[in-house]
KOLFI-393302 format. One record per residue (C-alpha): x, y, z. Coordinates in steps of 0.5 Angstrom, whole numbers, padded with zeros to 4 digits. Last residue first. Layout:
KOLFI-393302
REC X Y Z
REC X Y Z;
...
This chain:
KOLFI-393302
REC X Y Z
REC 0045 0026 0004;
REC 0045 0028 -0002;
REC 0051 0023 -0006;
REC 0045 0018 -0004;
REC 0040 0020 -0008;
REC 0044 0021 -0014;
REC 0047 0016 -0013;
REC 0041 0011 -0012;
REC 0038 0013 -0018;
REC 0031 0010 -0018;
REC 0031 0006 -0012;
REC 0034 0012 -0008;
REC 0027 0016 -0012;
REC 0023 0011 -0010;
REC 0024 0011 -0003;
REC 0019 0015 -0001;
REC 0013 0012 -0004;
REC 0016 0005 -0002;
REC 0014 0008 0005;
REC 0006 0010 0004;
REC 0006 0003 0001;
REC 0008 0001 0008;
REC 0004 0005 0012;
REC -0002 0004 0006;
REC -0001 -0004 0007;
REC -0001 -0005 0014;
REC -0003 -0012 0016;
REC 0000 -0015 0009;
REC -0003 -0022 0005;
REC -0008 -0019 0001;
REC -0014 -0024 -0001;
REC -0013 -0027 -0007;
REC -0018 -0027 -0014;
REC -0014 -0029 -0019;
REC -0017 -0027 -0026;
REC -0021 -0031 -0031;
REC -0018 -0030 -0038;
REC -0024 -0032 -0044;
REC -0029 -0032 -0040;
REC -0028 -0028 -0034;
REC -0027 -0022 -0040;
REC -0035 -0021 -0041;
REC -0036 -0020 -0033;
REC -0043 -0020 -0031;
REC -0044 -0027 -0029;
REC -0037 -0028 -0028;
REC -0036 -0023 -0023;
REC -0043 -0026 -0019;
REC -0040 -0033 -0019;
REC -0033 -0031 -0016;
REC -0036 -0027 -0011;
REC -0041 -0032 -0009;
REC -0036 -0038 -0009;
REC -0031 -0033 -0005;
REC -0037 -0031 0001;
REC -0033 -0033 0007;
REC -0026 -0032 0006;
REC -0028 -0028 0000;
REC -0032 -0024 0005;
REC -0026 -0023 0009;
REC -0022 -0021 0005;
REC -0026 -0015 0002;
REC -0027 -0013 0010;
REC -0019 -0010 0009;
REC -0016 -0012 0003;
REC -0018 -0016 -0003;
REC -0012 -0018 -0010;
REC -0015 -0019 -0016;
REC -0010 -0022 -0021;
REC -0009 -0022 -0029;
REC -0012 -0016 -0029;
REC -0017 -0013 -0036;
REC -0017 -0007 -0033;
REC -0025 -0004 -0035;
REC -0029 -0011 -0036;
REC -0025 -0014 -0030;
REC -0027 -0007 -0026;
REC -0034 -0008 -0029;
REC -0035 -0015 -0026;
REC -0031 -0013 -0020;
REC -0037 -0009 -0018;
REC -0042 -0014 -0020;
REC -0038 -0019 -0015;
REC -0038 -0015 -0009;
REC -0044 -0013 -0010;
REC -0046 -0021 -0009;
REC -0040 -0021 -0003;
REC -0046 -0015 0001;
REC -0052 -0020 0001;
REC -0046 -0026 0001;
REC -0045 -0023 0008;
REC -0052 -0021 0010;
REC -0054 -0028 0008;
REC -0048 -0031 0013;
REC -0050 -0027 0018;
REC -0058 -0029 0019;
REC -0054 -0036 0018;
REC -0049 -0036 0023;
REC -0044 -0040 0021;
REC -0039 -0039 0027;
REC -0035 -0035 0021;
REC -0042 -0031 0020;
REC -0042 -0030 0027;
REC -0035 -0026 0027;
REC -0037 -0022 0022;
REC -0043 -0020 0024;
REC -0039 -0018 0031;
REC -0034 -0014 0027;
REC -0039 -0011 0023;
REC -0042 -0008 0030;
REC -0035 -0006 0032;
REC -0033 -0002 0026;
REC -0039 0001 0026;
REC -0040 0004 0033;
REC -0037 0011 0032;
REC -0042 0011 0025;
REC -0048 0011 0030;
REC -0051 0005 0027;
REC -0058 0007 0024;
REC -0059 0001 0018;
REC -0058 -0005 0022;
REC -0062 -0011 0017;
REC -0056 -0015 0017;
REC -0056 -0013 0010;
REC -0056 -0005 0013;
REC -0049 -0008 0017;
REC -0046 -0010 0011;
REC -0047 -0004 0007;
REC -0045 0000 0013;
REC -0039 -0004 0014;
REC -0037 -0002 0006;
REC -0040 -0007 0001;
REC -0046 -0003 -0002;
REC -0044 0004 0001;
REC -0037 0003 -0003;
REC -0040 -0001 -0010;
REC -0044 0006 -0010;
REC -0052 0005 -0010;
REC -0054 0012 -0011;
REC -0051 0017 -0014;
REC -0048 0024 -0010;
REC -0042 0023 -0007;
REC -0045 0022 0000;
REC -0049 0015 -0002;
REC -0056 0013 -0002;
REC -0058 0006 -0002;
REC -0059 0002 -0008;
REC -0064 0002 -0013;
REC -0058 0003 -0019;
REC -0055 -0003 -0015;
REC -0047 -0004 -0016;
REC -0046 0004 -0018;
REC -0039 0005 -0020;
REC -0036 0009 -0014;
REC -0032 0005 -0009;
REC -0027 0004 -0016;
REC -0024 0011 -0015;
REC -0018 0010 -0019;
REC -0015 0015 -0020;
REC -0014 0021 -0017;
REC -0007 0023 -0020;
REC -0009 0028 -0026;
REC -0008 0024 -0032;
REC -0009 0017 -0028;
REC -0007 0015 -0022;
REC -0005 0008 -0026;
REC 0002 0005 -0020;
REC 0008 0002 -0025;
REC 0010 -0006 -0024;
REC 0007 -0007 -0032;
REC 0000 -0004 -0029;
REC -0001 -0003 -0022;
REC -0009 -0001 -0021;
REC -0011 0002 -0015;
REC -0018 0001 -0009;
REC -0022 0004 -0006;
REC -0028 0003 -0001;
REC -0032 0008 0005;
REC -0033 0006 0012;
REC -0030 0001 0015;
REC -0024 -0001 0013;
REC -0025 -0002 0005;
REC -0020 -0005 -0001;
REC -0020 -0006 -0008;
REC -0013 -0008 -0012;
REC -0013 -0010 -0020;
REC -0006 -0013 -0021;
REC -0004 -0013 -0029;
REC 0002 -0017 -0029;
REC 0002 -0020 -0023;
REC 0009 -0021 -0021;
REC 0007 -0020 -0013;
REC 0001 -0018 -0013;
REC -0001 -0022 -0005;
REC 0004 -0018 -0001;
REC 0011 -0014 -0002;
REC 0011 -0010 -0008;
REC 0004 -0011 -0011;
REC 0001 -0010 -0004;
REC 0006 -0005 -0002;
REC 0003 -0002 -0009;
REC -0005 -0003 -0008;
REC -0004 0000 0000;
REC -0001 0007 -0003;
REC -0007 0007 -0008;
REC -0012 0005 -0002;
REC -0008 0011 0001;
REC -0009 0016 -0004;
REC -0001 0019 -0004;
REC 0003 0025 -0002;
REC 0011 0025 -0003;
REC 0015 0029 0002;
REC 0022 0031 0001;
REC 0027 0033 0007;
REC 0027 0041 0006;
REC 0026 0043 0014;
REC 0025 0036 0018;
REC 0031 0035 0022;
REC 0029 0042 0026;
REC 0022 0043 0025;
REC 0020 0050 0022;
REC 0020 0048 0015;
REC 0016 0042 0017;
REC 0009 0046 0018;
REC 0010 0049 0012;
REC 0011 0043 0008;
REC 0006 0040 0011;
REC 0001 0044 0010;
REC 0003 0045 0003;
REC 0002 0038 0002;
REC -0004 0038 0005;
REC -0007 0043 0000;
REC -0015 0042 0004;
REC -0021 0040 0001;
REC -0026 0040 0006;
REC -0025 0035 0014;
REC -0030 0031 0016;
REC -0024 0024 0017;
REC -0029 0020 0011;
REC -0030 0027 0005;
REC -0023 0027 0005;
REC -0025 0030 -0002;
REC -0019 0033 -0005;
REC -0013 0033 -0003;
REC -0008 0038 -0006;
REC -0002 0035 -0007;
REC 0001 0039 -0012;
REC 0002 0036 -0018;
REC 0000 0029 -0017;
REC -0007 0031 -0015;
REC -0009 0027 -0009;
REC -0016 0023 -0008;
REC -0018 0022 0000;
REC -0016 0018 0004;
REC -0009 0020 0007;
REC -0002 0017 0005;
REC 0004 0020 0008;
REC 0011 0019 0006;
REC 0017 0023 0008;
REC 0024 0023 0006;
REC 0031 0020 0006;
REC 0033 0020 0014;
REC 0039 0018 0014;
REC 0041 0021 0022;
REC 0036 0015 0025;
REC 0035 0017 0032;
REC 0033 0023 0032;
REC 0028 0022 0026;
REC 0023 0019 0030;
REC 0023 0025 0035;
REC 0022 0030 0028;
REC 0017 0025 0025;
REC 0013 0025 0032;
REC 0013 0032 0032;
REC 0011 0033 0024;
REC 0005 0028 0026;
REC 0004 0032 0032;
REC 0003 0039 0027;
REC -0002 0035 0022;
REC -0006 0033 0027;
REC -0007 0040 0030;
REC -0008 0042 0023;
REC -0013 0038 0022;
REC -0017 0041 0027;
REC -0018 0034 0032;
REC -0025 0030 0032;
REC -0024 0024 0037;
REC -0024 0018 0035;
REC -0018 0020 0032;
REC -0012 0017 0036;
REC -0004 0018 0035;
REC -0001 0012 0034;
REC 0007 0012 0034;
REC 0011 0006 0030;
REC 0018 0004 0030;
REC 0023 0000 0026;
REC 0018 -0002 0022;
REC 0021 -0007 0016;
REC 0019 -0005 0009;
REC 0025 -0008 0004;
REC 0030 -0002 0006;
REC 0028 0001 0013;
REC 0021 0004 0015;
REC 0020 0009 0021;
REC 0013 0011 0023;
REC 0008 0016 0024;
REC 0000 0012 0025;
REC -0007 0017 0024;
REC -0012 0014 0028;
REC -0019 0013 0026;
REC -0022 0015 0020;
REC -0014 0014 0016;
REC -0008 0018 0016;
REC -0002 0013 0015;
REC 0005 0017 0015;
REC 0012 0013 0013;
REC 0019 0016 0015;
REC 0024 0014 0011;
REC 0030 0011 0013;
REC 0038 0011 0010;
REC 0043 0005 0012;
REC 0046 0005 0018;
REC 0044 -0002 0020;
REC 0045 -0005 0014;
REC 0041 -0008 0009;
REC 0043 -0015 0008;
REC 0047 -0019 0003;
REC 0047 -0026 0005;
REC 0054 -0030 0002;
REC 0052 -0037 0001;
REC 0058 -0041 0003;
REC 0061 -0046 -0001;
REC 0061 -0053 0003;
REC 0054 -0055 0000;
REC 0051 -0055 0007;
REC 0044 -0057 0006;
REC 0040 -0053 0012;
REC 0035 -0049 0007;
REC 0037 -0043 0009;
REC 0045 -0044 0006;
REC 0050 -0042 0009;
REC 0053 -0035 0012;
REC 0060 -0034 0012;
REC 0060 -0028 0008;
REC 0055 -0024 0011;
REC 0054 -0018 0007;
REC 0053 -0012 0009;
REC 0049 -0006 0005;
REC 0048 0001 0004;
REC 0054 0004 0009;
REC 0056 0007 0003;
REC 0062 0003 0003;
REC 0058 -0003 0002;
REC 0053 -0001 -0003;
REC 0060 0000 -0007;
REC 0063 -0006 -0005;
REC 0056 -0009 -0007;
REC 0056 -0007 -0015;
REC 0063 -0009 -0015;
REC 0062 -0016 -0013;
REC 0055 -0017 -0017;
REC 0058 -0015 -0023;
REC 0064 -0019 -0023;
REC 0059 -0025 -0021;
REC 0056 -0024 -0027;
REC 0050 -0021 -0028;
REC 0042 -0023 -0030;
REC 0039 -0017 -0024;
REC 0035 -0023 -0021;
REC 0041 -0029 -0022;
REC 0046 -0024 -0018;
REC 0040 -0022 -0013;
REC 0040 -0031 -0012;
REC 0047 -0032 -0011;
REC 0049 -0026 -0007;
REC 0044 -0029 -0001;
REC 0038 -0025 0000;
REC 0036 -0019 0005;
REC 0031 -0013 0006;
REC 0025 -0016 0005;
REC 0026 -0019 -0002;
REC 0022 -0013 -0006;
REC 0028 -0008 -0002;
REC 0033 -0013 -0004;
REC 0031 -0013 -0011;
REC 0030 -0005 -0012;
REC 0037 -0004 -0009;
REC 0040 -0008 -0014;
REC 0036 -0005 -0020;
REC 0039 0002 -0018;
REC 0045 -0001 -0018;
REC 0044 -0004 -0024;
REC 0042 0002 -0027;
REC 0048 0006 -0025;
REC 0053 0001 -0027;
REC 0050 0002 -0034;
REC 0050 0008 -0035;
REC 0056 0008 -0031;
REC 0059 0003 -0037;
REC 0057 0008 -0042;
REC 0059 0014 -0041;
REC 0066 0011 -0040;
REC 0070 0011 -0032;
C-alpha cells in the first residue's frame, strides 16, 4: 500500500470509529458513509477491517428503522461484543463510581463506592484499583482507564490541585494511581488519563448530549456543593496552558456576596451552588451532610410553585444570569449547556436567566446563545470514558496493533 493511501485509510478509520462512537455505538452503512463523505468502496474496505479486528459487526439483513421497507437492506454496523472497553472513574463528594464503558458510551457495568463517610484518599484509591481489576476481568481488551475528580488537574502530570470539596490537599493522584495499578494484576501499565470532572462532563455532553454540533459550547454545572464548567471550542476541550481551565465557579457575581473557600467573596459557585440556594431560602447553617437533601426539597416545593421557593430560585437563577453574562463576554459561545441543579433553575427560572445574561452580556446582543438544559445522567462517567478512548479514536491501528 502507498504512503499516501494508509494515510488516508488511516484517518478514515479513525474518523469511522469517531461517528459510530458519537452516534451511540450503532448506525446503518448509509448514514456512517455519508458522515465520512466516502464511497461505498471506502466504507466496505474501512468496515471488513474494523470487522476482522472484532471492532464492528455488521447486520446485513438489517432494515430501515423507520418501518418503510425500500426493499434494499440497510446494512447496521454495530459495536462488537469483543470490541476493546475502558474503564471509567467518577470521584465526586459523595460517592466515587468504577465502571466499564463500551464504544458509543454504553455502561456495561458500574460499582459505587459510598463517601458519606470520610475515607483516606489512599483507601479510596486502592478499592477503586480493586474494583477496576474485578471489572476487567471480564473484558480482556481493556484500553485504558479514565478518572475524572473535582478538582483543577495539570495536564502534564496529573497533579490535582485543590480537591478542596472531598477534604482532601493537593495530592500527585496520577502518581498515586499509577503505583497502586502497577501492583494489581490486568492493571499494571494500562494508560491512565486525569481530567476536571465538570471539563469531563462538559466534553460527554458535547459528544453525546445537549452540545452536540455546537460550534463554541460553554458548559457549567453543580451538584451540591461547589460549580464548574469546560469550554469545547471547534470539537477540541479549552484547559488551558496548563490543564486547570475553566474554572467558571469563581467570577465574582455579587462583590457583597457571601464569603467563599477560595478567598474572594461572591463566587458564581458559592452564589448558585446548594448552599446558594439554601441561604436564599433563608437556610444559612445546614450541615454540609444535609444539603443535597434540604436543596432538593426547596426545589421540589418551587416545582409545586411554591412562592417563598420559587424567589429563592430566581434569587439564585439571577447570579446565574450575571455569571453567564461574563462568561458569554469571554467565549463568545453559540450554545450554553446547564447541568446539575443549573437545569433545574432553567426549567424553573429560564425567563430570568435569560433577562439578567442579557443584561449584562454585550455579545447577547448581537448573537444570543442557546441556553439548554444537559441531557446525560452521568456526564463526567462518560466524559471520564471518551478521555480514555481517544487515543484509539486518534489512531486506531496503532492502538489496536497494542492490545
Amino acid at each position: 500500500m502507498a504512503p499516501k493511501r494508509q494515510e488516508t485509510g488511516r484517518d478514515s478509520l479513525a474518523a469511522l470509529i469517531t461517528q459510530l462512537h458519537l452516534l451511540g455505538g450503532t448506525a446503518s452503512r448509509a448514514t456512517l458513509t455519508e458522515r465520512l463523505g466516502c464511497g461505498r468502496s471506502v466504507m466496505g474496505f474501512l468496515l471488513t477491517e474494523l470487522t476482522d479486528r472484532g471492532v464492528v459487526t455488521v447486520d446485513r439483513a438489517a432494515r430501515p428503522s423507520n418501518g418503510q421497507d425500500t426493499g434494499r437492506p440497510s446494512h447496521r454496523v454495530s459495536i462488537a461484543p469483543e470490541a476493546p472497553v475502558v474503564i471509567a472513574v467518577q470521584i465526586n463528594v459523595d460517592t466515587a463510581t468504577v465502571a466499564t464503558v463500551a464504544l458509543g458510551g454504553r455502561v456495561l457495568r458500574s460499582s459505587t463506592i459510598s463517601l458519606q463517610r470520610r475515607i483516606a484518599v489512599e483507601t479510596l484509591l486502592d478499592r477503586i484499583c480493586s474494583l477496576a481489576a474485578e471489572q476487567s476481568r471480564a473484558h480482556p481488551r481493556l484500553l485504558a482507564i479514565g478518572v475524572s475528580v473535582p478538582s483543577p488537574v495539570r495536564r502534564r502530570d496529573g497533579y490535582a490541585f485543590a480537591p478542596l470539596h472531598l477534604g482532601w490537599g493537593a495530592l500527585p493522584l496520577r502518581e498515586m494511581l499509577t503505583e497502586r495499578m502497577a501492583r494489581v494484576p490486568g492493571l499494571a501499565e494500562l494508560p491512565l488519563a486525569i481530567g476536571n470532572d465538570a471539563n469531563l462532563a462538559g466534553l460527554a455532553e458535547y459528544h453525546h448530549g445537549a452540545g452536540r454540533d455546537a460550534t463554541q459550547m460553554l458548559y457549567l454545572t453543580t451538584a451540591d456543593i461547589g460549580l464548574g464548567g469546560g469550554l469545547i471550542s471547534n470539537g477540541q476541550l479549552f484547559d488551558g496552558a496548563h490543564g486547570y481551565a475553566m474554572e467558571p465557579g469563581h467570577i465574582t457575581v455579587d462583590p457583597a456576596g457571601a464569603p467563599c473557600p477560595c478567598g474572594s467573596t461572591g463566587c458564581l459557585e458559592i452564589e448558585a451552588d446548594h448552599r446558594g440556594l439554601l441561604r436564599a431560602s433563608g437556610r444559612a447553617t445546614v450541615p454540609d451532610h444535609e444539603i443535597a437533601h434540604s436543596a432538593d426539597l426547596l426545589l421540589q416545593a418551587a416545582t409545586r410553585g411554591e412562592e417563598a421557593a420559587m424567589l429563592a430560585v430566581r434569587h439564585v437563577a439571577a447570579r446565574l444570569g450575571n455569571g453567564l453574562a461574563s462568561l458569554t463576554n469571554l467565549t463568545d459561545p453559540d450554545r450554553i449547556v446547564l447541568g446539575g441543579s443549573l437545569a433545574r433553575y432553567r426549567q424553573l427560572a429560564a425567563d430570568t436567566i435569560a433577562e439578567s445574561l442579557t443584561a449584562r452580556s454585550f455579545l447577547s446582543h448581537a448573537d444570543p446563545a442557546l441556553v439548554l438544559e444537559g441531557t446525560l445522567t452521568a456526564p463526567a462517567l462518560l466524559g471520564a470514558a471518551d478521555l480514555a478512548f481517544q487515543p484509539l479514536l486518534d489512531d486506531p491501528r496503532l492502538t489496536l496493533d497494542r492490545l
